[in-house]
C-alpha positions in Angstrom: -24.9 -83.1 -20.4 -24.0 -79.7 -19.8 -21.6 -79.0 -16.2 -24.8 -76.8 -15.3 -27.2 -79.8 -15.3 -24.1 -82.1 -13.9 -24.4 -79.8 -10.9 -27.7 -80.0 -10.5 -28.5 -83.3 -10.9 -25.3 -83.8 -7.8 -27.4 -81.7 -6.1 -30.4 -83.4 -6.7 -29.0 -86.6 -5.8 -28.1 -85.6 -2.7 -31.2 -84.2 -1.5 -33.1 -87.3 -1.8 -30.2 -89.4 0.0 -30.7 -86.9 3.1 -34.4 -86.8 2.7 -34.0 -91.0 2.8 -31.7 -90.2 5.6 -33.8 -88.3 8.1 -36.8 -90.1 7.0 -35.0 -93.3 8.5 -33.8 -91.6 11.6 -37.1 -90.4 12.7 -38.8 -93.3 11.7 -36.2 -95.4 14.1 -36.6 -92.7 16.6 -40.9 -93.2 16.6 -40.8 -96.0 18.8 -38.1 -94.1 21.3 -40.8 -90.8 21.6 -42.8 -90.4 24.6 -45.0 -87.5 25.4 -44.9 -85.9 28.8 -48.4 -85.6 30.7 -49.1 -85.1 33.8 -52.5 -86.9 35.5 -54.9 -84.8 33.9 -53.8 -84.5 30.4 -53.2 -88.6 30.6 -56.9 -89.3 31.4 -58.0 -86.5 28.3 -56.0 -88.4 26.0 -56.6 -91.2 23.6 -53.5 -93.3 24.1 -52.9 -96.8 22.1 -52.0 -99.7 23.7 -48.3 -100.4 24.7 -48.0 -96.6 23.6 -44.8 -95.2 25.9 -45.3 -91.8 28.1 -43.8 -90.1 30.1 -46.3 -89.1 33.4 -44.9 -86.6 35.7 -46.5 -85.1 39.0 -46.5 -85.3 42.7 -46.4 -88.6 44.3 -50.2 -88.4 46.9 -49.5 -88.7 50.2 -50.4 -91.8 52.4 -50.1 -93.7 48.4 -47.4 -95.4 48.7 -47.5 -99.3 49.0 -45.1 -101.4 48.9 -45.2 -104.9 47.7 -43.4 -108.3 47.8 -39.8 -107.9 46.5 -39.3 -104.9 45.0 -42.8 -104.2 44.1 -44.4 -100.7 44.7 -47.4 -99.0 44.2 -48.5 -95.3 44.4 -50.4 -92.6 43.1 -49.1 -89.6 41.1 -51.2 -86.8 41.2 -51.3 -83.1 39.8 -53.7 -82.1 42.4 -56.7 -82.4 40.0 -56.3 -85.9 39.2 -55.1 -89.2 40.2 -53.2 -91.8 38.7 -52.4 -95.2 39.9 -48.7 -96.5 39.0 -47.1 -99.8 39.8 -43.4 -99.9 39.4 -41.2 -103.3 39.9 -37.4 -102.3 40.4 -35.5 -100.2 43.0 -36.8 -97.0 43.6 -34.4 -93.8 43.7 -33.0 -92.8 47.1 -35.1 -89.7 47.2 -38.3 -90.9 46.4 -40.9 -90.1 48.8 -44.3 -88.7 48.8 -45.0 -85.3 48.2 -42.3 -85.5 45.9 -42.2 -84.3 42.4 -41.2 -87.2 40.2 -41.4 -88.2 36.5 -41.8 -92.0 35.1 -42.3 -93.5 32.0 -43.8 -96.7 30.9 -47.6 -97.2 29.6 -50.9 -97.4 30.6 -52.7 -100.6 30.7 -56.6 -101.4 29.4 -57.4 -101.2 33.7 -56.0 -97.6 34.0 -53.1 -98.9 35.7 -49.9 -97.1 35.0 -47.0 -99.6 34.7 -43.8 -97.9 34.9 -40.6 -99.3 33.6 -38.7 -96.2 35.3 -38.8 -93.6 38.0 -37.0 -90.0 38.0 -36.2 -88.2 40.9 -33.7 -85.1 41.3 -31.0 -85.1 43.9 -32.0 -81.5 45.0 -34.7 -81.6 48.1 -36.3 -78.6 46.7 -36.4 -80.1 43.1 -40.2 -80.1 41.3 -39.5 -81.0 37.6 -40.3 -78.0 35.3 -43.3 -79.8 33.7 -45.2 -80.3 36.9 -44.4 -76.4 38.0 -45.6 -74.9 35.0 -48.8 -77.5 35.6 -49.4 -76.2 38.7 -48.9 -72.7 38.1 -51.9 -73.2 35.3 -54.4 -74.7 38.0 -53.2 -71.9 40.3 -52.5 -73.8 42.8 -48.3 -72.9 42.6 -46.7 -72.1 45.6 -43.1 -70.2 45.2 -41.6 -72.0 48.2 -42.0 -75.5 46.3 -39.5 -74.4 43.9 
């Protein structure tokens, strides 16, 4: 062998071992993915069963119900449409309706969103960038949300 094709077959060599490498990151990260959607885009799409999302939106006024223990349901909406979530652990300090939020967890064969965790900002004034830039697209955006 000649040091030119040494070199190349080094080379060579250690492009498959990093194409092996990220091939096994990303297929490890897969199962860790979830897509961000508000209300509408949820209902449009096809979603597998036990497939994780991430649902952001406004939590409807007059939703919220509270269950035994820490059991809680409401409805997060993007003013278009409406989707039911149950959630089963403590709720962040700041959660309230009318407030912008984000969860993730699946949706179930009944519609039923079943969230496995809630996000709210500290900021009273916060609406998470996903659901602004959804609003601003149905034109209903107000500047003094922000």
């Amino acid at each position: 062998m000649t040091r030119k094709q040494k070199r190349l077959s080094w080379i060579s060599t250690l492009g498959a071992v990093l194409a092996v490498a990220v091939g096994l990151v990303l297929y490890a990260m897969s199962n860790k993915i979830s897509f961000s959607l508000d209300p509408t885009e949820l209902m449009a799409k096809e979603l597998n069963p036990g497939e994780r999302v991430r649902l952001f939106g406004l939590v409807k006024e007059g939703s919220v119900k509270r269950g035994e223990g820490l059991n809680v349901s409401f409805e997060l909406t993007d003013t278009l449409n409406t989707v039911q979530v149950a959630f089963n652990n403590i709720l962040p300090d700041l959660f309230r309706e009318g407030q912008g939020i984000i969860t993730e967890g699946v949706l179930d064969n009944t519609g039923l969103f079943l969230a496995d965790s809630v996000l709210a900002k500290h900021d009273e004034n916060y609406m998470p960038k996903e659901v602004a830039e959804s609003l601003k697209k149905r034109g209903v955006w107000q500047e003094e949300q922000q």
